[in-house]
C-alpha positions as CSV (number, residue, x, y, z in Angstrom):
1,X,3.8,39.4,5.3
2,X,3.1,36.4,3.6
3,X,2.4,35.7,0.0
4,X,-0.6,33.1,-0.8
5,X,-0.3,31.4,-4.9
6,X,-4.0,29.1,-3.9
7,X,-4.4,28.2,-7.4
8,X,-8.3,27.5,-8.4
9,X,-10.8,25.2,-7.9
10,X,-10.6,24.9,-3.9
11,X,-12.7,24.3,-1.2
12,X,-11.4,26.4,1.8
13,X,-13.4,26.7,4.8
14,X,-14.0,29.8,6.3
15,X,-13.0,28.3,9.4
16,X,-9.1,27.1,8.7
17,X,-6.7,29.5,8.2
18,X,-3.9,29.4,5.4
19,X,-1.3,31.7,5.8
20,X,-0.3,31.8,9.3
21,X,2.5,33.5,9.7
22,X,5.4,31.2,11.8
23,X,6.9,32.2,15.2
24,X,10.4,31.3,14.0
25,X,12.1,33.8,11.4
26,X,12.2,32.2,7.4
27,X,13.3,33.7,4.6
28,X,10.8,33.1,2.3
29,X,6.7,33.3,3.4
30,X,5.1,32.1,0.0
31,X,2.9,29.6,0.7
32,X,2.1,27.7,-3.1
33,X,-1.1,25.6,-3.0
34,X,-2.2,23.6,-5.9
35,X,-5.9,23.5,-7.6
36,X,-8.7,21.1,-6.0
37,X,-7.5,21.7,-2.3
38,X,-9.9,20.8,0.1
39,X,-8.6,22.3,3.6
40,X,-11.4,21.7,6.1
41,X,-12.4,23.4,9.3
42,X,-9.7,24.5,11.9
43,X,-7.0,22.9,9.9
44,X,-3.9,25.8,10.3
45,X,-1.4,25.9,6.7
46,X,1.8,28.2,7.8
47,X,3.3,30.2,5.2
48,X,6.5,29.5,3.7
49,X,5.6,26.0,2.0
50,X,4.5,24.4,-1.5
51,X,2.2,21.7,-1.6
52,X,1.0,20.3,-4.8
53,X,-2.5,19.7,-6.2
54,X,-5.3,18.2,-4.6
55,X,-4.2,18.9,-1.1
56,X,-7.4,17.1,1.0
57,X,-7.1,18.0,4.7
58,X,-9.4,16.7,7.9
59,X,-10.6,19.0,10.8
60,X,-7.4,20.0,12.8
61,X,-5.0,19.1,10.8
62,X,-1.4,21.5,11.1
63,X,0.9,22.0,7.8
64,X,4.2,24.0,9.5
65,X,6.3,26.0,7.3
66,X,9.2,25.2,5.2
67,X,7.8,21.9,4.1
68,X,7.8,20.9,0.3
69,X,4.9,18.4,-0.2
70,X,3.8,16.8,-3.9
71,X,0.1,16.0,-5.3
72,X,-2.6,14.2,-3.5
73,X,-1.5,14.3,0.1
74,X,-4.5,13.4,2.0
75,X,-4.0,14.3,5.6
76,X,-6.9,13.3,7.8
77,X,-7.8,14.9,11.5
78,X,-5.8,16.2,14.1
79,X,-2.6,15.5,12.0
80,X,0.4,17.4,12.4
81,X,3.7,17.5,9.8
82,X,6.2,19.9,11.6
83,X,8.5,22.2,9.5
84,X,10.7,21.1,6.8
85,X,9.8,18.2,5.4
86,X,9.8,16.6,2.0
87,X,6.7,14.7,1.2
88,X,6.0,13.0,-1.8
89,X,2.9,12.3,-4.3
90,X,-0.1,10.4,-3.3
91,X,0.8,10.0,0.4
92,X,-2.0,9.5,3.1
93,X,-2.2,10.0,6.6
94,X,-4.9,9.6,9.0
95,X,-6.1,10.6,12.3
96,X,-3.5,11.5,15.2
97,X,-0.6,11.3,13.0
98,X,2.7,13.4,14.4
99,X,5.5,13.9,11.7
100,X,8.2,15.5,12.9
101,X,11.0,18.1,11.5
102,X,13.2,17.1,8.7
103,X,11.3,13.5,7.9
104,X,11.1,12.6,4.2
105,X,8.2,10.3,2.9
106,X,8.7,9.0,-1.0
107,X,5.3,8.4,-3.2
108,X,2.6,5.7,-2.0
109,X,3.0,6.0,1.9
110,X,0.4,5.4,4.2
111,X,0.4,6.5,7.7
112,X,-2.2,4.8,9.9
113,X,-4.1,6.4,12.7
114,X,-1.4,7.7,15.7
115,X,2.0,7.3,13.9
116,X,4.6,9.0,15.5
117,X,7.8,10.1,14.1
118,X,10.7,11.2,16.4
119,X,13.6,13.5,15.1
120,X,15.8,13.8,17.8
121,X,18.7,11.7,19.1
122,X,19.1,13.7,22.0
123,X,16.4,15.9,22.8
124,X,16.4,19.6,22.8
125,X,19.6,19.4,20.8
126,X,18.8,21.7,17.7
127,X,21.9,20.5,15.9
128,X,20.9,16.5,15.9
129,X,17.6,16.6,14.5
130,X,16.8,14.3,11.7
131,X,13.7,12.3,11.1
132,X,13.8,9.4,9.1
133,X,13.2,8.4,5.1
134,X,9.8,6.4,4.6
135,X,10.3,5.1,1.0
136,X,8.1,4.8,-1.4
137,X,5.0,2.4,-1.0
138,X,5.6,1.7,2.7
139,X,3.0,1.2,4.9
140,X,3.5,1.9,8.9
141,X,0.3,0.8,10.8
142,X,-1.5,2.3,13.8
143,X,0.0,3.7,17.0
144,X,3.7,3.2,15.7
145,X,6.6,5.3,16.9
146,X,9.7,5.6,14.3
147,X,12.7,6.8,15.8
148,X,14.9,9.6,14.4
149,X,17.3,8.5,11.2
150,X,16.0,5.5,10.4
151,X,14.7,4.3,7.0
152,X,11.9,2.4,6.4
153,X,12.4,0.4,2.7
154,X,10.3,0.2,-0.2
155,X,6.7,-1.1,0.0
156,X,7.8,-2.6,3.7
157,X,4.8,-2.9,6.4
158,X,5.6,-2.2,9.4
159,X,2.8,-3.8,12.0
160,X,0.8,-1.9,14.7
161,X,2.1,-0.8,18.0
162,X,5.9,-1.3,16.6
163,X,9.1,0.6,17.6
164,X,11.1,1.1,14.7
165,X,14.6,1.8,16.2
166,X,16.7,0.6,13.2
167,X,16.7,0.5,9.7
168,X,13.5,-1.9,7.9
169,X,14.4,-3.7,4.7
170,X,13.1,-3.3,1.2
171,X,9.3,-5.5,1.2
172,X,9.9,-6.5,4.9
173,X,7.3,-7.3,7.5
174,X,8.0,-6.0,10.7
175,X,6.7,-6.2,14.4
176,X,7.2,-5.5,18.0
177,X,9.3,-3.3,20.2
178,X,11.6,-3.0,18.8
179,X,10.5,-4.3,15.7
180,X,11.8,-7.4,14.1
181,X,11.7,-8.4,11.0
182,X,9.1,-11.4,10.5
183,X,8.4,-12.2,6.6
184,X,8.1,-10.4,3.7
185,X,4.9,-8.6,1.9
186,X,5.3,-11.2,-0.6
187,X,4.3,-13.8,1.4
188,X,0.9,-11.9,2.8
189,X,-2.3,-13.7,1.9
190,X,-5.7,-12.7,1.9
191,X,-8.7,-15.2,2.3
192,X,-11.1,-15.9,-0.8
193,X,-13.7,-14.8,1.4
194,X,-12.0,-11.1,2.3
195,X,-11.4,-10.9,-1.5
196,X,-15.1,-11.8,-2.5
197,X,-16.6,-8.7,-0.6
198,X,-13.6,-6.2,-1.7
């Protein structure tokens, strides 16, 4: 049976459940969840994690077991993270995003709308799953797929529709499939006109 420590203020809707109990056997069923969670409709938390405060979910969203996640994850609709995973403070992730097993993301990531993170080498082996390290700041834009092990460096951007497939620098830009490296953040510009309605 599991054990629920949902510290309060929260906003839980009657329709999610927190709690689930997982199909695979762990050791531990606490589920921890900070104060000012927001978990919206039909979003399913598993037992047997600890996320932090101000856990803000969408509709659909899936939080497996075993995961260890800090403050402020916002996690937006039909968003999955799969079973132990380390996630850090202030991370977002919006709609259609897949993490898989074993993936660690640092502080100040942003996941745009259909990432997909891949674990596995050589699938359905149990013993070579491994997703990769996003570092801190990194942003990975919409509809990219990140193959299993690699690291994505510090506040690196990694464009839409890439294939990461090997390691990504420290404040690179990457593109393409697979992706290349193309410039750095530092040399991103945005037009005085962009700026003026910010």
């Amino acid at each position: 049976m599991s054990q629920l420590q949902i510290a309060t203020p929260n906003r839980i809707d009657p329709q999610a459940v927190v709690g689930e109990i997982p199909g695979r056997e762990i050791s531990d069923l606490t589920l921890t969840i900070g104060p000012h969670a927001i978990v919206r409709s039909f979003s399913v938390i598993y037992a047997g994690s600890s996320i932090g405060a101000h856990l803000e979910t969408g509709h659909g969203v899936v939080i497996r077991e075993q995961n260890r996640i800090g403050d402020q994850l916002s996690i937006w609709n039909n968003s999955t993270i799969d079973y132990g995973c380390v996630i850090g403070n202030r991370v977002r992730m919006h709609s259609g995003v897949f993490v898989a097993q074993f993936t660690v993301i640092e502080d100040d990531v942003f996941l745009a709308p259909g990432v997909m993170i891949a674990n596995d080498r050589h699938p359905i082996c149990a013993d070579c799953m491994k997703g990769p390290t996003i570092k801190r700041g990194a942003r990975v834009g919409i509809n990219v797929t990140l193959l299993p092990e690699v690291v994505i460096g510090e506040d690196a951007l990694v464009g839409a529709g890439a294939v990461v497939t090997k390691d990504v620098p420290p404040r690179a830009v990457v593109v393409g499939n697979p992706a290349r490296v193309i410039s750095t953040v530092d040399r991103l510009t945005h037009s005085a006109s962009y700026l003026a309605k910010a």
